[in-house]
N, C-alpha and C positions, 0 to 999 in steps of 0.2 A: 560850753554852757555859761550864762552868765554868773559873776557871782554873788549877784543882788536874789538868784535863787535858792540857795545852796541855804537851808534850816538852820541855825543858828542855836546852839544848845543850852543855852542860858536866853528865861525866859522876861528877863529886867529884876529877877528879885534876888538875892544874894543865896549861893548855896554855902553849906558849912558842911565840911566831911565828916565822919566820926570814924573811920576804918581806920584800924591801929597797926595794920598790916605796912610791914617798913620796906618789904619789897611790893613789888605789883609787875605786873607787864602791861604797857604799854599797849592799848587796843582806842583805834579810831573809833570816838563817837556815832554811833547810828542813832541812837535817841536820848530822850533827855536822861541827864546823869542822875543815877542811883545815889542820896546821899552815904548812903553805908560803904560804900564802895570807893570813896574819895577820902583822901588822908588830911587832917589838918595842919596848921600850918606846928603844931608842936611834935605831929609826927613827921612832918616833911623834914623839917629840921634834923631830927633823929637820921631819918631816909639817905640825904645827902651826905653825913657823920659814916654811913655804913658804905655807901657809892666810893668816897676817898676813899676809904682804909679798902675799901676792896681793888682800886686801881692799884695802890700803892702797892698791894700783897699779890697780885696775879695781871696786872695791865691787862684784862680781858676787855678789849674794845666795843666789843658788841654789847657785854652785861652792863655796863658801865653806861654806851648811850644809850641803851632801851629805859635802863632808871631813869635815868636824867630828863628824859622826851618825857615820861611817866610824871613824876615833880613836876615839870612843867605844866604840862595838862592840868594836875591839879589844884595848883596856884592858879592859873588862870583860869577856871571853873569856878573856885573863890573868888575871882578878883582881889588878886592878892596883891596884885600891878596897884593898885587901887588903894591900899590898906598902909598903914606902917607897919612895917616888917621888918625882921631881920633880916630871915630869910631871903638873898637875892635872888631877884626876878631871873633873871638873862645871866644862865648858866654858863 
């Protein structure tokens, strides 16, 4: 398929999350994002803070990149790439 078809989940206008939820999983976009359901970048921050100390206390590789892919999404849903930030982009 080409990928000039493929829906694009941000519609040009900036989303902002309010979900305080520090973990999440990790689910492919089908339509446009729910803001309640996206974390900001003050919870992201938080999010990644729990991701290390959970490497560091069980190396669970799975738990650790489904958060991670999860943050990412979210940052980039903000356009976070975009923003100044602490938060680094490219985990």
């Amino acid at each position: 398929a080409a990928t000039g078809s493929r829906k694009r989940p941000m519609s040009g206008s900036f989303l902002v999350g309010t979900s305080c939820e520090l973990e999440k999983p990790y689910l492919r976009l089908t339509s446009e994002p729910d803001p309640a359901t996206v974390r900001p970048v003050a919870v992201l921050e938080q999010s990644l803070e729990l991701v290390k100390r959970r490497w560091k206390a069980d190396r669970n590789f799975s738990y650790c990149t489904e958060q991670l892919k999860s943050i990412r999404q979210d940052l980039t849903l903000q356009r976070c790439a975009e923003k100044d930030t602490d938060l680094p982009f490219v985990i």
